[in-house]
N, C-alpha and C positions, 0 to 999 in steps of 0.2 A: 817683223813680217816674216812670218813661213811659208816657204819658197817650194813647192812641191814638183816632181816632176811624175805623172802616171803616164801608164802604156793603152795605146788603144786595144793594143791584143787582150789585155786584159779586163777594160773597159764596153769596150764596144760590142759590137750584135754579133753573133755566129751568123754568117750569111749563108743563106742555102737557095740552087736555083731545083725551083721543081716545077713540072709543067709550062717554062719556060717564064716562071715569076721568079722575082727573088723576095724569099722571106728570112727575118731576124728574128735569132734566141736570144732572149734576152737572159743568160744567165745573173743569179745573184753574188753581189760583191759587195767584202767587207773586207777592203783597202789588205790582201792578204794574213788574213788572219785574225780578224776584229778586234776584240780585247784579249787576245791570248797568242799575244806576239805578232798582229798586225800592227804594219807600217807606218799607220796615222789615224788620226781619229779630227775630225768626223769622218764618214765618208758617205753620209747619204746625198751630197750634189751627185757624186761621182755613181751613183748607182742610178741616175735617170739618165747617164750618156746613151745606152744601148737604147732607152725608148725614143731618145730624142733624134738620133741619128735615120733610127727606122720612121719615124714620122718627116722626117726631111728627105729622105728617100721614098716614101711613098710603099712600104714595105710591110706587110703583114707580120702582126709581132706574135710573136710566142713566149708568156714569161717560163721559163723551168722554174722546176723547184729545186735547182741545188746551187748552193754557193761555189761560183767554182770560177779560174781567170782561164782566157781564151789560151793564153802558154801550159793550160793543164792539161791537154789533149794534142794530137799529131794525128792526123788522117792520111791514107796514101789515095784516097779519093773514090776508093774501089769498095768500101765497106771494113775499112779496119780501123781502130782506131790504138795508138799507144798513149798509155797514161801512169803514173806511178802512184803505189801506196801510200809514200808518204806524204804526197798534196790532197789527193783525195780521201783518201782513210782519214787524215787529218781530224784530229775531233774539233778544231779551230776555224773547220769548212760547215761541215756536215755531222754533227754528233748524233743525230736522229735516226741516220739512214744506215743500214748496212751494205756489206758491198753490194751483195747481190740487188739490192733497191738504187744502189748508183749504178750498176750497169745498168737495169730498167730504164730506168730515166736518159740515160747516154745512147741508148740502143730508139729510144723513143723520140726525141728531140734532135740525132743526128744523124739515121738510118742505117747506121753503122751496125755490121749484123757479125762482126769480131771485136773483142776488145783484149787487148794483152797488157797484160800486169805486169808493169817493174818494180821492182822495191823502191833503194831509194835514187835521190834525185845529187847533182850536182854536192859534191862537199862545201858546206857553209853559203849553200844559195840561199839568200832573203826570202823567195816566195816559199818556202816550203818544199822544193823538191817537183819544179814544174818540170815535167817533160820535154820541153824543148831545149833547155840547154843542155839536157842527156841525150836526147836520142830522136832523130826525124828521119823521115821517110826524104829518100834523095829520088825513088821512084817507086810505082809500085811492087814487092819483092825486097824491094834494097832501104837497108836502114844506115845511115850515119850515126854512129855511137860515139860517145864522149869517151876518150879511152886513153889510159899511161899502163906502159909495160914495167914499171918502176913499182914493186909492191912492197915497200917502206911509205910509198906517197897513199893518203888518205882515201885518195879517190881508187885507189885498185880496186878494191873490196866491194866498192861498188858499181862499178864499173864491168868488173870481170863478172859478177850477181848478174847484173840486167845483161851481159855478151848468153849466158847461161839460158836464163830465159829466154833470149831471140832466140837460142839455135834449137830451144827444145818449142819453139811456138807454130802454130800455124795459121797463117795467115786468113781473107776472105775468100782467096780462087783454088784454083785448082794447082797449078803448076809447081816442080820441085825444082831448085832454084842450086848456082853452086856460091860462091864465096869470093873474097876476096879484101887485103888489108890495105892502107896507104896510110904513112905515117906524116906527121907534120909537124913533129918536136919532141921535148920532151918536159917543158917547165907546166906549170898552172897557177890560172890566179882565180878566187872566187868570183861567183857571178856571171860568167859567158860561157857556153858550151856551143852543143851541135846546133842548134839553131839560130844559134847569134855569130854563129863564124867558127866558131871556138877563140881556144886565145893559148893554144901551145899544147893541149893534149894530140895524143894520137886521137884518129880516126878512124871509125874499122862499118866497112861496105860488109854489112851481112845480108846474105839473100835470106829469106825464111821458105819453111815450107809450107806451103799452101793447103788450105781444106775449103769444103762447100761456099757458096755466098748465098747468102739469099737477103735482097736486099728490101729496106722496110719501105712499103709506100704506104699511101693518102698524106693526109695531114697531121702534123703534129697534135698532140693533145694540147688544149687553151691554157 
């Protein structure tokens, strides 16, 4: 018998409240990576959780059209969102779409009227380099980064890559924002980063600088 364990962040509906409803995305999943270095096979049970959770909640679904897990995205609530090239670029996601057609779609299904590009994700993360165990939003302005000051370690390179593009990014608002580090070791182990606690890298509180927002309403496209 195989014994599986899935993530609802990965599974589940992107909830959104608008006009004081809440509605679910149901983005598509193939168990990270379908036949090209996803984690199991089958996974079509696992891809009707999102409609089934929003029909038990009473929730207006929305399918997208991109394969993509809920730890592939980070929002700071205000219209930005962080995500990395190498989960989405992924030709094991999405090999149809180019970027500019994934932001579309990300801009259309989460209102989100910034999106910032990191390269890659976690050294030797399973899901392909989801942005959560790199790098989340600890408030709007301020990012937590997956981060070793030790540049022998695998992860510098990428690490110090996505520090780069925070400080040259700008955010959904307006405001210019200043900095600040806090450290929290200096070992790593694959698989847990900024979003899952970490598990021994540094941490580094980057403000960003802010530009326009303009945020997307009505309803999603069906």
């Amino acid at each position: 018998m195989l014994d599986l364990v899935t993530s609802g962040r990965s599974l589940g509906p992107l909830q959104q409240l608008f006009e004081h409803r809440r509605r679910a995305v149901d983005w598509g999943f193939n168990a990270w990576g379908g036949l090209q270095g996803g984690l199991y096979f089958p996974w079509d049970q696992d891809e009707l959780v999102a409609r089934k959770v929003a029909a038990i909640e009473g929730m207006s679904r929305y399918a997208a059209p991109l394969v993509m897990e809920g730890g592939a995205i980070h929002t700071d609530g205000q219209g930005t969102l962080l995500v990395t090239e190498q989960c989405l670029l992924n030709p094991n996601r999405n090999p149809q779409l180019s970027k500019q057609q994934i932001e579309t779609y990300l801009r259309d299904y989460t209102g989100a009227s910034t999106i910032i590009w990191l390269g890659q994700g976690v050294v030797n993360d399973e899901t392909d380099g989801h942005v959560d165990n790199l790098a989340c939003f600890a408030r709007p302005g301020e990012v937590c980064l997956t981060y070793t000051s030790n540049r022998r370690d695998a992860q510098w390179a990428v690490s110090n890559d996505a520090l780069e593009r925070l400080q040259a990014a700008r955010d959904a608002r307006h405001i210019r924002r200043g900095k600040s580090t806090a450290e929290t070791g200096s070992h790593y182990g694959a698989g847990a980063g900024a979003g899952h606690g970490g598990n021994g890298y540094l941490l580094f509180f980057q403000y960003l600088k802010d530009a326009n927002m303009h945020q997307a309403a009505g309803e999603a496209p069906a």
